[in-house]
C-alpha positions in Angstrom: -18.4 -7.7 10.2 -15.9 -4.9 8.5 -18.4 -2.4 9.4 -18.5 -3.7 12.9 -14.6 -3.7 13.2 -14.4 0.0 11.8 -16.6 1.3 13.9 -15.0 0.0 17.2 -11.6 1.2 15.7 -13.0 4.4 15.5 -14.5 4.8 18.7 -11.6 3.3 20.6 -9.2 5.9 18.6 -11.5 8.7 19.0 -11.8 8.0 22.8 -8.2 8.4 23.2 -8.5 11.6 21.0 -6.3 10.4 18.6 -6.0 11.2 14.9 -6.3 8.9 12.0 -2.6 10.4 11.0 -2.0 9.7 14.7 -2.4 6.0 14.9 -1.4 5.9 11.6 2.2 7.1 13.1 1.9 4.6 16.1 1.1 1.4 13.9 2.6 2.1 10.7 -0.6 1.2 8.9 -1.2 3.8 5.8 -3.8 6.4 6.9 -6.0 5.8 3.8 -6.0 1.8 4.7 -6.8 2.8 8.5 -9.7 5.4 7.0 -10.8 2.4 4.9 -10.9 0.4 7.5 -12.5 2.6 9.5 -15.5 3.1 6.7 -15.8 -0.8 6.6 -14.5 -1.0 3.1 -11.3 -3.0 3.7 -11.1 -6.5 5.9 -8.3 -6.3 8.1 -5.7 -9.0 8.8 -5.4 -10.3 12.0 -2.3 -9.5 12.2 -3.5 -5.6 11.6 -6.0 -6.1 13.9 -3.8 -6.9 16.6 -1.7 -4.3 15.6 -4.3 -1.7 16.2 -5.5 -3.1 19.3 -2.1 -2.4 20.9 -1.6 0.8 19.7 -5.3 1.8 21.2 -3.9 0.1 24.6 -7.5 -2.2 24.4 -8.1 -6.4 23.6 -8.5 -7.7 20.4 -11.4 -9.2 21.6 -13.0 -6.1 21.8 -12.8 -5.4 18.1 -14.3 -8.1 17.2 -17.8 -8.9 17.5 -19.1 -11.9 19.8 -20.7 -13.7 17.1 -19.4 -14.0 13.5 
């Protein structure tokens, strides 16, 4: 699942041509936790998660996958 989750992170940040330092700015999440996110390596709160989801103007649901 943390691969998952990284990977739509990624693909909803780089679709709104941000940088990691970018949303790193807009959600005050450290840029190395975002990148380790981002690699799957580090399982995100929730909280983070919705956090993120804000910032990329998209639905929590959609970072997470449809069956766990």
């Amino acid at each position: 699942m943390q691969v998952y989750v990284g990977k739509k992170i990624r693909q909803a940040r780089r679709s709104k041509d941000l940088t990691l330092y970018q949303l790193s700015e807009m959600t005050g999440i450290s840029l190395n936790y975002l990148a380790s996110i981002e690699k799957g390596r580090s399982n995100p709160t929730l909280n983070k998660l919705f956090i993120i989801s804000k910032c990329l103007d998209i639905p929590l649901g959609e970072l997470l996958p449809e069956k766990v």
